[in-house]
N, CA, C and O atoms as a MOPAC input file, in Angstrom:
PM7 MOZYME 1SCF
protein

 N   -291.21300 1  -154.93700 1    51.55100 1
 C   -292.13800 1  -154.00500 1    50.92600 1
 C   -291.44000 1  -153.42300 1    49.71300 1
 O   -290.33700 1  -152.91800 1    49.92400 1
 N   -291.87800 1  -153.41700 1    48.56300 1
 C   -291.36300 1  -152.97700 1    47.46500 1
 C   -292.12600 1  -151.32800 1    47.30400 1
 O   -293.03900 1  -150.71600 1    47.85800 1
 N   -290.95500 1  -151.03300 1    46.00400 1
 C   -291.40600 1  -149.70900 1    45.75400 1
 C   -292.58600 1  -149.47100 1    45.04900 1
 O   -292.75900 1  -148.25800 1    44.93600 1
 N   -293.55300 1  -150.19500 1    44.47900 1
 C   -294.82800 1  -149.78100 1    43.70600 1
 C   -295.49500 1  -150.05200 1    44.94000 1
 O   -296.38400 1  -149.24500 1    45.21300 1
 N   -295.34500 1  -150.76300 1    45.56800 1
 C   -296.56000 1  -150.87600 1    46.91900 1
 C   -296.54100 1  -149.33700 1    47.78900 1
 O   -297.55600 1  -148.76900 1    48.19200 1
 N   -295.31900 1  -148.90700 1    47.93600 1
 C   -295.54000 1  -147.61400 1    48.84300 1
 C   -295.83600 1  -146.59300 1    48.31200 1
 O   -295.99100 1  -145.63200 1    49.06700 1
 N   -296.02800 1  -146.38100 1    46.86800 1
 C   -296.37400 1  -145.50600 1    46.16500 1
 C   -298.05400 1  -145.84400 1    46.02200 1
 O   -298.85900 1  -144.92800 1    46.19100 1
 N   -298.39800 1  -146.88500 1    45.77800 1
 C   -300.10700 1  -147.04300 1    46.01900 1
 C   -300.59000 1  -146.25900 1    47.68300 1
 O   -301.64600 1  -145.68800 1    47.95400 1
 N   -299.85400 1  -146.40700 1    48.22500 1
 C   -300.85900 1  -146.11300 1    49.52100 1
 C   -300.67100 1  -144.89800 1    49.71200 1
 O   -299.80800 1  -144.42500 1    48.97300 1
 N   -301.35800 1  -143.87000 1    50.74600 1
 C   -301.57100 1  -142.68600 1    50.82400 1
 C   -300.54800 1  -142.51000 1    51.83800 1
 O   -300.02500 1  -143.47100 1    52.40300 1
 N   -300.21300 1  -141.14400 1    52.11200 1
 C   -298.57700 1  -140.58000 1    52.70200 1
 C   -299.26700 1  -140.69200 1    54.25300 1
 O   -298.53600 1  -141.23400 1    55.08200 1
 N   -300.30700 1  -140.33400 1    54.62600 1
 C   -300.70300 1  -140.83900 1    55.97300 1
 C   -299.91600 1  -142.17500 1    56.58400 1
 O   -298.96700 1  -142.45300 1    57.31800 1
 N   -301.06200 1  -142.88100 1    55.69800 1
 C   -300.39200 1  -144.31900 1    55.80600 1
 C   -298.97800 1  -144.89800 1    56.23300 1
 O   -298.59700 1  -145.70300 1    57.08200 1
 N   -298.38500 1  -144.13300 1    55.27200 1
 C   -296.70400 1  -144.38800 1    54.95600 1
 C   -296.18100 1  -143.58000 1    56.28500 1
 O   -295.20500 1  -144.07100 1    56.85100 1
 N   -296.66800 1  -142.55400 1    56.74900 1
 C   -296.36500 1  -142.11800 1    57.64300 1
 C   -296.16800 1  -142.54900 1    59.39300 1
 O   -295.32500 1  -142.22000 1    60.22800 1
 N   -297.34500 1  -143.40500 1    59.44500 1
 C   -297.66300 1  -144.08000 1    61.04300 1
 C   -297.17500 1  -144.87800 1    60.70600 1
 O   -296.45500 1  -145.19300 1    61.65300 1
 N   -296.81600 1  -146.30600 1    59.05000 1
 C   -295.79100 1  -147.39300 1    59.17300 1
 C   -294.28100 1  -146.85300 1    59.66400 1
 O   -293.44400 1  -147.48300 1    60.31000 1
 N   -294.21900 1  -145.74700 1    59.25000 1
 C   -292.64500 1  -145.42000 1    59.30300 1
 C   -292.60300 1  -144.93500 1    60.86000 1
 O   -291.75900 1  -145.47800 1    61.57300 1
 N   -293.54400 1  -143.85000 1    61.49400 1
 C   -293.27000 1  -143.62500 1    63.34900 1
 C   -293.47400 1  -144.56900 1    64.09500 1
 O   -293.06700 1  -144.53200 1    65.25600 1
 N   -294.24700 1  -145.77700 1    63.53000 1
 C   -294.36600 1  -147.29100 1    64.16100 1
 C   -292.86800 1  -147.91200 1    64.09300 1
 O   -292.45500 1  -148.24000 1    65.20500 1
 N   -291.92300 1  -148.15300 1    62.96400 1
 C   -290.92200 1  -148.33500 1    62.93600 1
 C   -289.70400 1  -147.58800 1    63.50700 1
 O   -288.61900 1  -148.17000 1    63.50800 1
 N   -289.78500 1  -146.63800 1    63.87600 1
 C   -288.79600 1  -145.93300 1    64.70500 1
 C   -289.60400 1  -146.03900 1    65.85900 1
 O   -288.83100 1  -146.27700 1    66.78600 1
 N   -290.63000 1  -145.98900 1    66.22700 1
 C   -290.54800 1  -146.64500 1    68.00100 1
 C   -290.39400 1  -147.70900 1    68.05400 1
 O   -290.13000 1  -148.02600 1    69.21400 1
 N   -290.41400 1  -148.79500 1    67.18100 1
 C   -289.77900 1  -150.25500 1    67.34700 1
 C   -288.06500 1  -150.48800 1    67.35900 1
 O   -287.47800 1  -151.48200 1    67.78700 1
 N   -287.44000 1  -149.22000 1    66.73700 1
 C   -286.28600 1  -148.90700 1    66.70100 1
 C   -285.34500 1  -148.49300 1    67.95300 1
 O   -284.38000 1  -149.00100 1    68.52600 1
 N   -285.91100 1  -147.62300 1    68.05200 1
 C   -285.21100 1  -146.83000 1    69.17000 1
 C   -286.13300 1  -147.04700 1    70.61800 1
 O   -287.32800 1  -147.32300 1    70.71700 1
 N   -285.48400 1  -146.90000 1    71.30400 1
 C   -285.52500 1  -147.30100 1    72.49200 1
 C   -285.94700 1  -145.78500 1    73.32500 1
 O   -285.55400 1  -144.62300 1    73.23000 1
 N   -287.03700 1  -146.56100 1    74.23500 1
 C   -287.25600 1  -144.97300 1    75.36100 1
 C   -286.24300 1  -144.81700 1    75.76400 1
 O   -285.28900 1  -145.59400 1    75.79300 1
 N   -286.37200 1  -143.44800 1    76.24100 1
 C   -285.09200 1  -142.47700 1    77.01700 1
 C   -285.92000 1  -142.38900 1    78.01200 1
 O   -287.14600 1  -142.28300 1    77.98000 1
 N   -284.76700 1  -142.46800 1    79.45200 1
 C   -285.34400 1  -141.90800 1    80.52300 1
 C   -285.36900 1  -140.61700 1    80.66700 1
 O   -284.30300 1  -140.10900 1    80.32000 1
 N   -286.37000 1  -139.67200 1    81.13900 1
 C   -286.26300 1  -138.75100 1    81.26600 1
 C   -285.17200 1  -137.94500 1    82.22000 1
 O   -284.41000 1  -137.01400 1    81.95900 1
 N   -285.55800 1  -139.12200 1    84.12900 1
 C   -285.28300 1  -138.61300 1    84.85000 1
 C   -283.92900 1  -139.38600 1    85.25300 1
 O   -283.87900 1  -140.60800 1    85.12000 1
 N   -283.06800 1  -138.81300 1    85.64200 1
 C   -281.59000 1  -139.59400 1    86.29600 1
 C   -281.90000 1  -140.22600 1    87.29000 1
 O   -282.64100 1  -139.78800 1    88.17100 1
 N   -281.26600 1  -141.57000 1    87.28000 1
 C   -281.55900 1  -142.31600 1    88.93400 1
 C   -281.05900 1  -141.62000 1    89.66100 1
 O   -281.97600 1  -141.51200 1    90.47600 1
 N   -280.22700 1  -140.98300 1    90.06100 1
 C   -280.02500 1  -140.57400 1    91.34400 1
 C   -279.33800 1  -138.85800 1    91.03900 1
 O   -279.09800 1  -138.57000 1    89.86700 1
 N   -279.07500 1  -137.86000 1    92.08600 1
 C   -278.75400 1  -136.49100 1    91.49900 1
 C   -277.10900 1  -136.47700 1    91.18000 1
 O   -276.38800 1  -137.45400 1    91.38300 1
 N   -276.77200 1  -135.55100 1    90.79300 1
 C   -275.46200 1  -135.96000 1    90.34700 1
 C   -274.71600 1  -134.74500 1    91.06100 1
 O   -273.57100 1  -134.98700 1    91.44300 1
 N   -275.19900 1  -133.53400 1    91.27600 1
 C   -274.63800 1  -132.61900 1    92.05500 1
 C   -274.17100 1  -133.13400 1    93.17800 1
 O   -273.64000 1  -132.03700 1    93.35100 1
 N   -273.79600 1  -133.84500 1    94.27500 1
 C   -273.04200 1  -134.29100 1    95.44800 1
 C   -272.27600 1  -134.98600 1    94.80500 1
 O   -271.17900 1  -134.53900 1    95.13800 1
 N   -272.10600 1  -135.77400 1    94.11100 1
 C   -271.11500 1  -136.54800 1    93.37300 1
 C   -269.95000 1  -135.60200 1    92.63000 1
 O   -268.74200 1  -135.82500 1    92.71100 1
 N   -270.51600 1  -134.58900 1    91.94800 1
 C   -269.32800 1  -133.07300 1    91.36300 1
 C   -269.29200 1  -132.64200 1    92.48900 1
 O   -268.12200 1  -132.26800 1    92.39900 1
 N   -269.62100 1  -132.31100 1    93.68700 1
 C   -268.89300 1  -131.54400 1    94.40200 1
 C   -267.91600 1  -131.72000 1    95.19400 1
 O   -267.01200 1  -131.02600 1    95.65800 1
 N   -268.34800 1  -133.04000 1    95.28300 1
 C   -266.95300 1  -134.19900 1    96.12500 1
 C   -265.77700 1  -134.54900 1    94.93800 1
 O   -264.64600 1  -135.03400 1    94.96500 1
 N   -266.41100 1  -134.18500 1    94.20500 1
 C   -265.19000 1  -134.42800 1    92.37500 1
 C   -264.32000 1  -133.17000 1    92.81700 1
 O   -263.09100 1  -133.11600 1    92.85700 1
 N   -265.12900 1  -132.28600 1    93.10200 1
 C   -264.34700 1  -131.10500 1    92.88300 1
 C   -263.36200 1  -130.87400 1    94.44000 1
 O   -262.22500 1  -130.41300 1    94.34000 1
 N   -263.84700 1  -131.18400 1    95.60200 1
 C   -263.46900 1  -130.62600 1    96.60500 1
 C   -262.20800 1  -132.11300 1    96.47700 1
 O   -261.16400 1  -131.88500 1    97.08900 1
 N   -262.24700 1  -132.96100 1    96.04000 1
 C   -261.35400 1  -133.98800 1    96.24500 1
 C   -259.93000 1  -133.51900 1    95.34700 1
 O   -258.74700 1  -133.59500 1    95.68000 1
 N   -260.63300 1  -132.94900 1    93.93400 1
 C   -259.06100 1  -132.29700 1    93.31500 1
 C   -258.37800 1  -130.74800 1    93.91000 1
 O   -257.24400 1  -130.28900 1    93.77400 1
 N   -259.72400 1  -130.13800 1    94.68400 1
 C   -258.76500 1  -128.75500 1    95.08000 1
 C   -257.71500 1  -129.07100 1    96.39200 1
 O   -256.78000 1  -128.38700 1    96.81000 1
 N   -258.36100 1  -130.66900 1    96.97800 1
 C   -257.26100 1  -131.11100 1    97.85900 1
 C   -256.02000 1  -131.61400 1    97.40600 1
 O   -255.02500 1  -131.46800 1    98.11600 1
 N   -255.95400 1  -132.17000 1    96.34500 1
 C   -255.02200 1  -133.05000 1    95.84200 1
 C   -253.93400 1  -131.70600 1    95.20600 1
 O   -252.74400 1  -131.67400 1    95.52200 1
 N   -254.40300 1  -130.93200 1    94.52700 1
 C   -253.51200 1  -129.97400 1    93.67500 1
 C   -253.50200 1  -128.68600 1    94.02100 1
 O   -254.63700 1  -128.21200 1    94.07800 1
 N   -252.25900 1  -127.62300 1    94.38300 1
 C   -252.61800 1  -126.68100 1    94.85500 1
 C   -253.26400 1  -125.94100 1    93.58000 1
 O   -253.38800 1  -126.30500 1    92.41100 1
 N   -253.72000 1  -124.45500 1    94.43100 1
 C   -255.04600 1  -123.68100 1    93.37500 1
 C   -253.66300 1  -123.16800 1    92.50900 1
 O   -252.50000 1  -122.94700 1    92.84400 1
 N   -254.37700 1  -123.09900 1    91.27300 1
 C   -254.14400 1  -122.76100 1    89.80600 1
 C   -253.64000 1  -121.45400 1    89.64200 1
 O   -253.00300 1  -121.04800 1    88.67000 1
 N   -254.00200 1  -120.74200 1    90.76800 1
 C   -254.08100 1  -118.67000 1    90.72500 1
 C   -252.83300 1  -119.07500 1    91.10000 1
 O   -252.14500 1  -118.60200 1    90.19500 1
 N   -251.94900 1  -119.74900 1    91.98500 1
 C   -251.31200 1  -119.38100 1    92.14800 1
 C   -250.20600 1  -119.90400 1    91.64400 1
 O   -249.23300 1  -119.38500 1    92.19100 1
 N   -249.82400 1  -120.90400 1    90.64200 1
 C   -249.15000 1  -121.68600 1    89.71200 1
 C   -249.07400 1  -121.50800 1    88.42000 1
 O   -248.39100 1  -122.02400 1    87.53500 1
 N   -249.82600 1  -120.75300 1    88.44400 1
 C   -250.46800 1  -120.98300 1    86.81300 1
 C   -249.21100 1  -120.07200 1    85.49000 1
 O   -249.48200 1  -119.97600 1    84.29300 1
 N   -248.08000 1  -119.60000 1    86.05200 1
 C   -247.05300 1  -120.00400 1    85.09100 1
 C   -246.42800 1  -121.28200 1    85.10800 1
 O   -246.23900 1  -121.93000 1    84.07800 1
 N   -246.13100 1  -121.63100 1    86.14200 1
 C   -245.45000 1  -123.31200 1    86.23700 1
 C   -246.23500 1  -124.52200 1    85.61000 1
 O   -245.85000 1  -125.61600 1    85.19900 1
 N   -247.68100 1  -123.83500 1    85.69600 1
 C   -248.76000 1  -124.80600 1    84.93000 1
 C   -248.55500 1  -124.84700 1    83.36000 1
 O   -248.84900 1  -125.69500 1    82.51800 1
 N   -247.85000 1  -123.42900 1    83.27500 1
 C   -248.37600 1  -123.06700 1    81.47900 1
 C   -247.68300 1  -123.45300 1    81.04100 1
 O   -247.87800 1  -123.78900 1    79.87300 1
 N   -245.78900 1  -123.79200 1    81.92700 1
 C   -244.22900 1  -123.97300 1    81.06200 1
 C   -244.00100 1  -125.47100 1    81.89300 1
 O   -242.93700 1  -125.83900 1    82.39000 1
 N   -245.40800 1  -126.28700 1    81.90000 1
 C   -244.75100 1  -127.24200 1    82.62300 1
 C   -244.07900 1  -128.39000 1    81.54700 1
 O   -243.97300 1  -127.84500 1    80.44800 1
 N   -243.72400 1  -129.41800 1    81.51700 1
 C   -243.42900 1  -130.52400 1    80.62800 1
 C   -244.57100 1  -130.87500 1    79.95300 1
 O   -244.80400 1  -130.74500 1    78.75100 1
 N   -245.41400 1  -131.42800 1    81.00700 1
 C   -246.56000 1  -132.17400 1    80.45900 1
 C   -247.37800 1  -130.99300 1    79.58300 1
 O   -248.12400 1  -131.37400 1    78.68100 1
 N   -247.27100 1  -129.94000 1    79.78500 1
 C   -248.11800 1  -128.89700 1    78.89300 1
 C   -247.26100 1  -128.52800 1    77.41400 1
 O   -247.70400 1  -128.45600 1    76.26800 1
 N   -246.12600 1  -128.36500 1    77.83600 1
 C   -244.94600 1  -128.30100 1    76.28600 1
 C   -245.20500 1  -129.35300 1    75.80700 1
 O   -244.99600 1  -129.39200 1    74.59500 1
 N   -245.62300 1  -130.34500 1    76.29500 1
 C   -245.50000 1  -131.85700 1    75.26200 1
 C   -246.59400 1  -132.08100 1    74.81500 1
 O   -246.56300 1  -132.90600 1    73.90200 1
 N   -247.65000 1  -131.67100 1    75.08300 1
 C   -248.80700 1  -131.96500 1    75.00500 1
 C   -249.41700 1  -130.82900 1    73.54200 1
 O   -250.48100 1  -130.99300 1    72.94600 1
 N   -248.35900 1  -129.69500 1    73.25000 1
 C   -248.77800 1  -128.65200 1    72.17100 1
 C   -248.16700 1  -129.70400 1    70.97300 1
 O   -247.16200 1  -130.39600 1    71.13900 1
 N   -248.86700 1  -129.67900 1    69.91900 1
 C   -248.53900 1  -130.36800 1    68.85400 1
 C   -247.09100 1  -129.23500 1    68.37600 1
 O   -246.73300 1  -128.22800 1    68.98800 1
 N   -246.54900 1  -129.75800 1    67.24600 1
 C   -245.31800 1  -129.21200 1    67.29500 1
 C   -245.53000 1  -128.37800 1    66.02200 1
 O   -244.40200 1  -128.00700 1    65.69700 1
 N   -246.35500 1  -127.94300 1    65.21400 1
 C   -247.10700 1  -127.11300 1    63.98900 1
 C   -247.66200 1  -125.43000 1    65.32000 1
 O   -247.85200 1  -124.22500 1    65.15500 1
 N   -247.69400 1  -126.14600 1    66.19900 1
 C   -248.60000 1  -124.64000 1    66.84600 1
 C   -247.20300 1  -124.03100 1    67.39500 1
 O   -247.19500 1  -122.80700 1    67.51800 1
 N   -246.06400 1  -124.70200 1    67.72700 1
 C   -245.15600 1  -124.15000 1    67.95200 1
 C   -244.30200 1  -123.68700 1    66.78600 1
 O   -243.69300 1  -122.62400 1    66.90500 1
 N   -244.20900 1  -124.37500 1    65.70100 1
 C   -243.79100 1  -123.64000 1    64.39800 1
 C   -244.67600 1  -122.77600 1    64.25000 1
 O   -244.06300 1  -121.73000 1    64.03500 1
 N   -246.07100 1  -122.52100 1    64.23200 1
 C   -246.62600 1  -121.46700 1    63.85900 1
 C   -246.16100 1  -120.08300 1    65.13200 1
 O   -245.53700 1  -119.10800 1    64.71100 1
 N   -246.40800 1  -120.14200 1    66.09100 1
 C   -245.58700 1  -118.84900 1    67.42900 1
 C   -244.09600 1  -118.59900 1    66.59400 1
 O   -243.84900 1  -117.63300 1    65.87200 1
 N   -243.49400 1  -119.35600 1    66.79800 1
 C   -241.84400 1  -119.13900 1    66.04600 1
 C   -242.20800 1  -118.08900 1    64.87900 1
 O   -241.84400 1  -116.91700 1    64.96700 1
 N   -242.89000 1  -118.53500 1    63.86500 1
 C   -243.50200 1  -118.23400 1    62.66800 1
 C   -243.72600 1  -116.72200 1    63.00000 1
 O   -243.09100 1  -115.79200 1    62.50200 1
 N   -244.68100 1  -116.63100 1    63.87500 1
 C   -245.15100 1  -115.38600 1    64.66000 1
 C   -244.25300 1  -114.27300 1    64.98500 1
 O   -244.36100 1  -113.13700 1    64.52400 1
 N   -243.33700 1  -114.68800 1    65.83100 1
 C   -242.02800 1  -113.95000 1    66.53500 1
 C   -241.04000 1  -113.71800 1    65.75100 1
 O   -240.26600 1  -112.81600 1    66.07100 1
 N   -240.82900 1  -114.41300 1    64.62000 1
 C   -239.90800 1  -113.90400 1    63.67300 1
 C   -240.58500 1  -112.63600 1    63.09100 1
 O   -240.13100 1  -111.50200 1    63.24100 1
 N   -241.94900 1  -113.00900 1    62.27300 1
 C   -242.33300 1  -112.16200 1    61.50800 1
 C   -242.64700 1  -110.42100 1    62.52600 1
 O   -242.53500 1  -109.28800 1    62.05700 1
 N   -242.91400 1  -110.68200 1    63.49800 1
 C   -242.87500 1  -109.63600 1    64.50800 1
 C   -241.63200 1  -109.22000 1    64.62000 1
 O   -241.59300 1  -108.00900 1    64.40100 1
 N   -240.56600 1  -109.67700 1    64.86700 1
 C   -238.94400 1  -109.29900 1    64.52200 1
 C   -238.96900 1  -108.46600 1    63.07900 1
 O   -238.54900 1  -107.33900 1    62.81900 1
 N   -239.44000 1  -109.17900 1    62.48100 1
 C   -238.88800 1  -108.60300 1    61.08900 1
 C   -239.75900 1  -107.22200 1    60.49200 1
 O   -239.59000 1  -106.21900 1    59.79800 1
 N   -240.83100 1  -107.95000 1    61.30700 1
 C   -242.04500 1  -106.47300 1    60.50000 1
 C   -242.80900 1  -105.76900 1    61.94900 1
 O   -244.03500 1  -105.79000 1    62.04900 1
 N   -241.91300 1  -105.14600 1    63.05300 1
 C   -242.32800 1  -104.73600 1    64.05600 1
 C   -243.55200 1  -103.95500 1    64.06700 1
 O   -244.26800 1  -103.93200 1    65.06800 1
 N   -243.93900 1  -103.06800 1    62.59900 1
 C   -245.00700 1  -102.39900 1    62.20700 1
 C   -246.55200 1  -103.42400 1    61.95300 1
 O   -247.55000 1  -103.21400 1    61.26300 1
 N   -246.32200 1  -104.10500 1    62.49200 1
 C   -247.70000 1  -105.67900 1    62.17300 1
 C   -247.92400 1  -105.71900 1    63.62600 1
 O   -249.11200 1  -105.96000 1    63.84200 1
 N   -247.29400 1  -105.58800 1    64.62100 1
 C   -247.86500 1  -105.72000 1    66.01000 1
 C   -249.32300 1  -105.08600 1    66.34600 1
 O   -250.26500 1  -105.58400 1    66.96200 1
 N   -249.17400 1  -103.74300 1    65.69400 1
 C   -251.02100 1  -103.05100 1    65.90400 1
 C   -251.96800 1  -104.30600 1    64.94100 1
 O   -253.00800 1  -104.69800 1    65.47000 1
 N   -251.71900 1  -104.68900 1    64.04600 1
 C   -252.37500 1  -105.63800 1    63.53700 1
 C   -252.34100 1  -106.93600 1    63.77400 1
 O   -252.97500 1  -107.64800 1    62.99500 1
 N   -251.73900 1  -107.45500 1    64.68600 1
 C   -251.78400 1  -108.69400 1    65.16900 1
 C   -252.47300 1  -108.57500 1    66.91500 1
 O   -253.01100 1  -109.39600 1    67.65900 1
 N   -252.15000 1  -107.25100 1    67.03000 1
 C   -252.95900 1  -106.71500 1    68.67100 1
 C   -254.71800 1  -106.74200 1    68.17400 1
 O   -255.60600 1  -107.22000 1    68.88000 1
 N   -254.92400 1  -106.13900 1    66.86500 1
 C   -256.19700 1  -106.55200 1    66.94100 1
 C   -256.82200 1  -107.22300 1    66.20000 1
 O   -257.95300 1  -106.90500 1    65.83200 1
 N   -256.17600 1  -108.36800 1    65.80100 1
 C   -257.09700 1  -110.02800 1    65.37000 1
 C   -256.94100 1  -110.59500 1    65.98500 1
 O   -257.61600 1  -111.61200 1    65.82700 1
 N   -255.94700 1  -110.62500 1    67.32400 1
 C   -256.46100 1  -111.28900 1    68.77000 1
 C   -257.03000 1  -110.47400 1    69.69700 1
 O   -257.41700 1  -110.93600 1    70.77000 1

């Protein structure tokens, strides 16, 4: 289809060729899920609170573990350093760093 042809016809027109072409496009969506998915997360969930103890009560060993130090890119740790110096140096910035976090 060229461009003087779609300019002859009226925007109606042009309109139902073009929602005719996107339902030839795209594909129905199902609405409904085959099957529910809530028993499937809850056995997700009750299977990891078995496997790992709870979090409340780890959760410094969680925060300083390896896999969590290794996992911080090494810019967010220059930036804290960054932080703690300048808090060293300008102890009067703490009220202002207490409230932009």
């Amino acid at each position: 289809m060229n461009e003087s042809s779609m300019n002859d016809r009226p925007v109606k027109d042009q309109e139902k060729e073009l929602a005719n072409l996107l339902r030839q496009a795209v594909r129905p969506v199902k609405r409904e899920l085959p099957r529910d998915l809530w028993p499937a997360m809850l056995r997700r969930l009750d299977e990891r609170s078995r496997e790992q103890p709870s979090r409340e009560q780890n959760w410094i060993a969680a925060l300083f573990s390896t896999a969590t130090v290794r996992s911080v890119p090494w810019f967010d740790w220059a930036m804290l350093a960054v932080l703690i110096a300048g808090v060293c140096v300008f102890p009067s910035s703490i009220p202002i760093w207490l409230y932009n976090f």
